[in-house]
Every structure is written in structure tokens, then in C-alpha cells.
N, C-alpha and C positions, 0 to 999 in steps of 0.2 A: 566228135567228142566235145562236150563241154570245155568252157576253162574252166577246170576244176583247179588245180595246184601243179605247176610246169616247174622243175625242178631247174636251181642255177645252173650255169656250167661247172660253177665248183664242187657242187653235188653230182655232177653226172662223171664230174671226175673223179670222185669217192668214191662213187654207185660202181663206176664202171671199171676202174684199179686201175685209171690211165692217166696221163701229166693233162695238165690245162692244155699246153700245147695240140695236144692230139687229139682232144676233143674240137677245139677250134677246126683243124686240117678236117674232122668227120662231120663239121657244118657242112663241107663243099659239095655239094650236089652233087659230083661225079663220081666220089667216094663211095667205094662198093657198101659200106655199113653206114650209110650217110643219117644225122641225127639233123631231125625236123626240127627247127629252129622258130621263134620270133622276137623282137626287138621288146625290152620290157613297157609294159603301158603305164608304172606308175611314175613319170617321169624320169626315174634313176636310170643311171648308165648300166649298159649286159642284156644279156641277152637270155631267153629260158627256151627250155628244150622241152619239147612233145615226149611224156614218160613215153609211148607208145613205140615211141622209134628208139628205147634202146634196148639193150637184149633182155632174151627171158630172167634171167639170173637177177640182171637190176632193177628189172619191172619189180619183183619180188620183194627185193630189198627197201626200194620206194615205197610199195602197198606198208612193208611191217614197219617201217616208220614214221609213215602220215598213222597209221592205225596208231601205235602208240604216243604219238602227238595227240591225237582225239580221245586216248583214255584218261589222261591227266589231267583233273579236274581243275577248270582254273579259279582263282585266288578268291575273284569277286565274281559278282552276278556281272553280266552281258549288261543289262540293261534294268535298273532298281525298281521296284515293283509301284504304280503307277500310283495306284491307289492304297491309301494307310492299309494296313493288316486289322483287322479286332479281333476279341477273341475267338469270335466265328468261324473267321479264316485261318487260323494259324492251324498247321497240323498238329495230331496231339501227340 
């Protein structure tokens, strides 16, 4: 899998109807439901979980709310158009 978006522990303890607590103890490798875990890359402290490794039920839950994250248009453009507009280009 890509890294596509690894949901926090505090999301996967939404996602999953569980205390923070017991998401941590389902890091442990030994743990019959064990959640794939890695350390965050953007400097900040926590840790993000592999959607893959939690159940079907939260898979789902996670897909309908990055999907609805990605329908709400945001405020401004990404990145402002490079070159002026004239009237050629603008849409009519």
C-alpha cells in the first residue's frame, strides 16, 4: 500500500469504539487483532496506524470520511494561476 492517509490512534479509537488505552495494548504484535502501526514522519510526537489492519466495519468508516474530506471544496486555489488570465482565458 501506498502512504496514502494512516489514520491517528485517536481516530482508530473513534473508528473503532475503543479507549486509547486498547488501541495502544492492539499495537503489540502478539495481540490476536494486532493494529500495524509506524512512528509519525512529520517530526510530531504518535504514532499512525495502517487503515488496513483495522476491521471491516472502520475500513468503511475511514473510506466515508477521507471521501467526504475530499468533497469539500477548499476556500482558495492550491496553488494561483501562474500566468495573468485575459479575456481569452477566463471561462465564460
Amino acid at each position: 500500500m501506498s502512504e496514502l492517509v494512516w489514520p491517528t490512534t485517536e481516530q482508530v479509537a473513534e473508528l473503532e469504539g475503543l479507549s486509547r488505552v486498547e488501541v495502544y495494548r492492539r499495537m503489540e504484535p502478539r495481540d490476536s487483532h494486532a493494529l500495524v502501526w509506524k512512528n509519525r514522519e512529520d517530526g510530531r510526537p504518535g504514532r499512525l496506524i495502517n487503515p488496513h489492519s483495522m476491521s471491516i466495519d472502520a475500513q468503511r468508516r475511514w473510506r466515508h470520511e477521507l471521501l467526504e474530506a475530499a468533497a469539500v471544496p477548499k476556500a482558495e486555489p492550491a496553488q494561483p494561476g501562474l500566468l495573468p488570465r485575459t479575456r481569452r482565458g477566463r471561462p465564460n
